[in-house]
Structures are given as C-alpha cells and as structure tokens.
C-alpha positions in Angstrom: 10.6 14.0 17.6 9.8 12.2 20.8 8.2 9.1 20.9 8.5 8.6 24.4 11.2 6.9 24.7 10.5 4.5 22.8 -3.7 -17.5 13.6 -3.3 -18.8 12.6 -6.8 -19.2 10.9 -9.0 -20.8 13.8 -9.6 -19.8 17.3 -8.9 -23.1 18.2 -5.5 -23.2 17.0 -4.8 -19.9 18.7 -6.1 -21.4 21.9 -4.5 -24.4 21.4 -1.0 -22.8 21.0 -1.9 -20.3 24.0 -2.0 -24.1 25.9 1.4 -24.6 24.8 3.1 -21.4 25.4 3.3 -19.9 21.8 1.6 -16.7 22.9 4.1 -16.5 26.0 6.9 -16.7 23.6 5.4 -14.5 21.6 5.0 -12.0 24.1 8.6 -12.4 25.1 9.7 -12.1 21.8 7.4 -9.2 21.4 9.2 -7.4 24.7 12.7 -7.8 23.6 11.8 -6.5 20.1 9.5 -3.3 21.2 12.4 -1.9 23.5 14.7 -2.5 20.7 12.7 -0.3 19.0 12.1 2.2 20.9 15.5 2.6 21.8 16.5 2.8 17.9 14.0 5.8 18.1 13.5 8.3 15.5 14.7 11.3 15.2 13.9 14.4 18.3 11.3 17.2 18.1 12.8 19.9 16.4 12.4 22.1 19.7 14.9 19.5 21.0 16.6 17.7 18.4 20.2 19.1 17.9 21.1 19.2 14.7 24.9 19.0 15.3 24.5 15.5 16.7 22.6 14.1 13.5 23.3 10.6 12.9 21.1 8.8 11.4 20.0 9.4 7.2 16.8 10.5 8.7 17.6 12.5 11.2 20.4 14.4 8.6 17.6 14.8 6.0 15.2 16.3 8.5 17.7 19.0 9.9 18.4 19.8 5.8 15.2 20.2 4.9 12.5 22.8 6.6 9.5 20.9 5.6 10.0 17.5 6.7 11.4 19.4 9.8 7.9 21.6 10.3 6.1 18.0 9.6 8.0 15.8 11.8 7.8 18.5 14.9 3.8 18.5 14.1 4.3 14.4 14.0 5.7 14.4 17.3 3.0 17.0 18.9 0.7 15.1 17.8 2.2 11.3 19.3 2.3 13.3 22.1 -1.1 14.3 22.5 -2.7 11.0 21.4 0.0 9.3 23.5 -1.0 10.8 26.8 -4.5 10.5 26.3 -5.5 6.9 24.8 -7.0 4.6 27.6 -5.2 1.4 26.7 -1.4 2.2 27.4 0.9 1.2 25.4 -1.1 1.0 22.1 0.1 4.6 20.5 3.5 3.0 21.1 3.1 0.1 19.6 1.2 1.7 16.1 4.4 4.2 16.5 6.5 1.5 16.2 4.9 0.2 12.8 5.1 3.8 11.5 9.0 4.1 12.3 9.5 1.4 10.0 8.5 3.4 6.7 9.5 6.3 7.9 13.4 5.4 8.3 13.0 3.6 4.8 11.8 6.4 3.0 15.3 8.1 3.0 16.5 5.6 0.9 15.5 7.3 -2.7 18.7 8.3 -4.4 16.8 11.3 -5.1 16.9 13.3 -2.2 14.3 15.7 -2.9 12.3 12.9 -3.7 13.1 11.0 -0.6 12.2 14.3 1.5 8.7 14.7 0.0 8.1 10.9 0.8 9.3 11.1 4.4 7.1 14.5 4.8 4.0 13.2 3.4 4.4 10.3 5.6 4.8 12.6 8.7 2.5 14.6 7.8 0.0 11.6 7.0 0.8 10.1 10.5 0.2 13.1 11.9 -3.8 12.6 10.7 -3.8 9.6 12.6 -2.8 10.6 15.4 -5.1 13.5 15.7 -8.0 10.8 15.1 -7.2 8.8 17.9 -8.0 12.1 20.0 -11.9 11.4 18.8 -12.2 8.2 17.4 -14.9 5.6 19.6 -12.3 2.8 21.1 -13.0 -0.4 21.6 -11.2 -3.4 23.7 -11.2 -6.8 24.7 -10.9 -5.7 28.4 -7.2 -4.7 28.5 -5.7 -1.4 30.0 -2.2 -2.2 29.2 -1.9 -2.9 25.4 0.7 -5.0 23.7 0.8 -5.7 20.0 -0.9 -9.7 20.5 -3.7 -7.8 21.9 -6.2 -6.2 19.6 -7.6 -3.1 19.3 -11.0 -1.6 17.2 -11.4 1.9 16.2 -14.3 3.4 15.0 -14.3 7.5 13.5 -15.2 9.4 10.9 -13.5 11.4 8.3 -14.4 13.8 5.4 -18.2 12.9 6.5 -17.4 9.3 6.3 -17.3 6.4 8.8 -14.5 4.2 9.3 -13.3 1.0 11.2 -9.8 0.7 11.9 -8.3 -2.7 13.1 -4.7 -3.3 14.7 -3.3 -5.5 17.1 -2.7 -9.6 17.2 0.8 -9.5 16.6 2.7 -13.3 15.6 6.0 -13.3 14.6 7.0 -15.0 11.5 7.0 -18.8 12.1 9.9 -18.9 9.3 11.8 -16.4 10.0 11.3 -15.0 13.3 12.4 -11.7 14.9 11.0 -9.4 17.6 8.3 -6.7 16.8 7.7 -4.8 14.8 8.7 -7.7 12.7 6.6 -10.2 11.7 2.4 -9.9 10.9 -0.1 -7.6 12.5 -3.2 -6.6 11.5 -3.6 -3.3 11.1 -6.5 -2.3 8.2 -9.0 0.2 7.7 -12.4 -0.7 6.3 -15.5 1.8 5.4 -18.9 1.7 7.5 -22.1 2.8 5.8 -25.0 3.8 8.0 -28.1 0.8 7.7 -30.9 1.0 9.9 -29.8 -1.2 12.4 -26.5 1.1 12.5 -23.4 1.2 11.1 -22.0 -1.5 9.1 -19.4 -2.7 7.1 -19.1 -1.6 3.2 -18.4 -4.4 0.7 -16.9 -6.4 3.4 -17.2 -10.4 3.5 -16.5 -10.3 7.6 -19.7 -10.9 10.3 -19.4 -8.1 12.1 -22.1 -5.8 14.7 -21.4 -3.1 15.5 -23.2 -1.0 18.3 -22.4 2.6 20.8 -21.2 0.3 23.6 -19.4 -3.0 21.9 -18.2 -4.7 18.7 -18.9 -8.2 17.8 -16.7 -10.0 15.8 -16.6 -13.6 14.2 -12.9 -14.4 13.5 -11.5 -12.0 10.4 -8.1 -13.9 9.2 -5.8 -10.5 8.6 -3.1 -12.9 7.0 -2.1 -16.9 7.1 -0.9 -16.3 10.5 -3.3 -13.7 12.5 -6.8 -12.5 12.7 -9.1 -11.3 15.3 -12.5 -12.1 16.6 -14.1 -11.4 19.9 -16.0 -9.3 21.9 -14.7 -5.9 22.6 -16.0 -3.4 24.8 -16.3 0.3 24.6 -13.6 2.0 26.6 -13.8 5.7 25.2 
C-alpha cells in the first residue's frame, strides 16, 4: 500500500521553551524521525506490491491472506484520496505515521489467524478515517504545511452523530527521547451535542466554542507533556 513515500501544562512554559529552542529541537528531532518512518513504510498496494519480494511479517501476512490483502489495497485508496486532497500538507502523513505503528504490531499474535483479523480490522478501521477526512469541517492555526508540533481540529459527523477529533502538538519524551512517531501526541475524539448556541462538547471538562468559521480553545492538557489551545481557523 502506498503511503507516499513515506506542555507541558501551561502556555507559558511552551512559550518559554519555544524562547529557548525546545520546539526547534523538537522539530529537528521530529524531521529525522518522520523520514525514518516513512522510509520503513508499510507494505505496497496490492496492484503493486510483489508478493515475491515480501519481507517484512506484515507484508508476508498480507500476501497470505486475501482479506487483509482486499482491506489494506482499500486502506491505501483511501490514504490516497484523503492524501491528495487535505489542505494542510503533510497532516495525512503524519496521522499515517501513528497508524503504521499498530499496524506492524498487530502481526505479532502467535495465532496467525488471529493476528490477520486484527491487522484487517485495523485496515479496514483506518480506512473509515480516511474516507472522513474527505468531508469532515478542518480547522487550523494558520498553517499550510503541517508537522506533528502543529495542531489540527476536525469536526464531522458519523452514524447521525457529531464529532471533534483532535491531533497534532507532538513532544518527544523528555526521558527517553526518540524521533516521531515516538514520543506524545494528542490525538482524541470527543462527541458534540447540538445546544442552541451550536454544537458543543458532551460530558467534556474542556472550554471550548465552537462556530462554522473557527474554534476556540482554552488550553486542553492531552498528557503531562502536550496539550493544545488557540485559535484555529476554518480552512475547509
């Protein structure tokens, strides 16, 4: 399948570390780590993928088995799609990149058939969310290039129900540091109801507003390390 090619918990302290050159370390660490990534790839479309040149557990477990092959070729369809046509560049990529890592994993149940049913409902999962980005409203903090420190909002709808995805504001792990798609992201989904001033978070202890043309945000801590706040614009 192709996949082309592949806070801390204050603002203050984030701006305070952007003063002394953690977020351009961070963003070099991020670099170095993403092409890693997407030169590790996964494995090829089946229109493309040989077979005879299977290496990897995946790629062998794909090839052996039809349905994680038909799931995997929609998978890649799909990123291709939703790749091509998301205004902030970069950011199918990057959420790519944070799939790959449970989707090589799931090979690793003894059981095989059990390992192929994980892998295909993952694929076949993945592919969902890719065919959501074709529709969902996408909102930004006034970048065109994405990379994972950035932060992106999504807002859709799915079975007749609203939704607010979150991902973005990448920070490697202070202890333990490697490049991305290591380290802490936030990347969550949280359901809207409809109120009369519009749509609004569910059960949801985060200040929040949420209108057709921007988002809102006071800061949302995702872990010990990241969060997100801001304003961020409507860009699709």
């Amino acid at each position: 399948m192709p996949y082309d090619g592949l806070i801390d918990s204050t603002l203050l302290m984030r701006k305070t570390m952007r003063k002394q050159g953690v977020v351009n370390m961070r963003r070099l660490v991020w670099c170095l780590g993403f092409v890693a990534a997407l030169v590790a790839g996964g494995p090829a479309n089946a229109a493309s993928f040989d077979c005879g040149k299977a290496k990897s557990k995946l790629e062998v477990l794909i090839c052996s088995t039809p349905a994680l092959n038909a799931a995997d070729e929609a998978m890649g369809q799909a990123y291709q799609a939703a790749n091509g046509s998301f205004p902030v560049k970069g950011f199918v990529r990057a959420s790519q990149a944070i799939f790959l890592v449970d989707y090589r994993a799931c090979v690793n149940d003894k059981a095989k058939d059990k390992g192929a049913a994980t892998c295909t409902g993952l694929a076949q999962r993945r592919t969902n969310e890719l065919q959501e980005l074709l529709t969902d409203k996408i909102y930004a903090d006034g970048i065109t290039a994405y990379t994972p420190e950035d932060a992106v909002l999504l807002v859709g709808e799915r079975a007749g129900k609203a939704y607010l995805k979150i991902f973005g504001s990448w920070m490697p792990d202070a202890y333990r540091p490697k490049p991305f798609p290591d380290g802490f992201i936030c990347n969550e989904e949280f359901p809207l109801v409809q109120s009369p001033g519009g749509l609004q978070l569910k059960d949801a202890d985060w200040e929040i507003k949420i209108s057709e043309m921007q988002i809102d945000a006071e800061f949302y801590s995702c872990s010990p390390r990241n969060g997100i706040s801001g304003t961020f614009k409507r860009v699709r």
